[in-house]
TIKOL-779212 format. One record per residue (C-alpha): residue number from 1; residue in one letter; z, y, x. Coordinates in steps of 0.001 Angstrom, whole numbers. Layout:
<torvos>
- k:r:c3:c2:c1
- NUM:a:Z:Y:X $
...
</torvos>
This chain:
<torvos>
- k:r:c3:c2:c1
- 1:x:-47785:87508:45339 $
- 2:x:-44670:85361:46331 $
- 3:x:-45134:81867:46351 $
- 4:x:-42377:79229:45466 $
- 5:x:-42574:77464:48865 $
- 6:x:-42124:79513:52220 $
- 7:x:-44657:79195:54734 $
- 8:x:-44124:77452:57482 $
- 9:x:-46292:79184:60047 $
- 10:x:-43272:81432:60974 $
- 11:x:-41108:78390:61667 $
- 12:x:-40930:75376:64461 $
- 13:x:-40198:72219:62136 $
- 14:x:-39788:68866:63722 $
- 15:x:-40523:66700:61292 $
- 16:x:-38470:63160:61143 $
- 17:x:-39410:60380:59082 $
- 18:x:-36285:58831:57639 $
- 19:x:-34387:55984:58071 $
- 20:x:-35711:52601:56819 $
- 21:x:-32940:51245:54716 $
- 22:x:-32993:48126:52854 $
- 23:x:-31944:48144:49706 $
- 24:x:-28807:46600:49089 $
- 25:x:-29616:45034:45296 $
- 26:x:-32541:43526:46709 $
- 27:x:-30439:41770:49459 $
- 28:x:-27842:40415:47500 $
- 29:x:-30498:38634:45280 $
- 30:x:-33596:37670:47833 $
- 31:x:-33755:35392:50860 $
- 32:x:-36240:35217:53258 $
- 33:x:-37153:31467:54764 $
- 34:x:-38265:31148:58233 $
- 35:x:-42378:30643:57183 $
- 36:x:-42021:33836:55912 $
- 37:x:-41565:33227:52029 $
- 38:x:-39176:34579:49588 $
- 39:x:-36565:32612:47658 $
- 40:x:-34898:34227:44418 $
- 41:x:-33307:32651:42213 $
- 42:x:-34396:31327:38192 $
- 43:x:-33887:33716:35452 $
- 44:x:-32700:32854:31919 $
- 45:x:-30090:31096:33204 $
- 46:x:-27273:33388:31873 $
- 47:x:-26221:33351:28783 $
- 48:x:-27574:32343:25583 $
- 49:x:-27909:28477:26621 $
- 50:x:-26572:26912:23449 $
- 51:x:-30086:27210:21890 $
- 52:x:-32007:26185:25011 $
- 53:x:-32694:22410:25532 $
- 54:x:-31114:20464:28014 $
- 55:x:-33943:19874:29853 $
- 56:x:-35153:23709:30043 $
- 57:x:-31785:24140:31833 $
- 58:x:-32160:21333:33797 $
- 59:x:-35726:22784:35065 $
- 60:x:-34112:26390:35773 $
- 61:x:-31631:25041:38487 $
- 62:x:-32112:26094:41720 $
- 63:x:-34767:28561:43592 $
- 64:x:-38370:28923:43768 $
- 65:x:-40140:31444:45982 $
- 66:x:-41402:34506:44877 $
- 67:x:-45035:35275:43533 $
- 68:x:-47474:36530:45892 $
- 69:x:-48296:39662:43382 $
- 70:x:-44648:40515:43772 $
- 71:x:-44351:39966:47456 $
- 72:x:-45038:43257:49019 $
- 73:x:-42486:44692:46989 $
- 74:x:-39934:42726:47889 $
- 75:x:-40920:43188:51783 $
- 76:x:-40789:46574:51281 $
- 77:x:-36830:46636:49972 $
- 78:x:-35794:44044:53046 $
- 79:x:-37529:46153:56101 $
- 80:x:-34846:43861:58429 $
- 81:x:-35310:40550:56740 $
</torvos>
């Protein structure tokens, strides 16, 4: 019976991982520090800011690093970082 994959015992395959690349999205919006943490930037900073105090907006200025439960992930799309 024909399977759907072809066997590879009749051919030589070199098999090559591929490339590491990082991913470009993450890059534009991730920054690495020198101790090894990860600054992104605050969220719900946007739009819709009429109904948001001026102290909530005050608080959302600037950076803060990212969780440690998010970490990996963010390693993982900056290989060169």
């Amino acid at each position: 019976m024909p399977t759907a994959h072809p066997s590879p015992s009749n051919k030589l395959e070199l098999f090559v991982m591929p490339k590491m690349k990082t991913k470009k999205s993450a890059a534009k919006r991730f920054v690495v520090r020198p101790g090894g943490t990860v600054k992104r930037g605050q969220a719900f900073k946007r739009h819709i800011l009429t109904k948001k105090t001026t102290k909530n907006k005050r608080h959302l200025r600037g950076a803060t690093a990212v969780h440690d439960s998010d970490l990996n992930s963010v390693r993982a799309m900056l290989p060169f970082a």
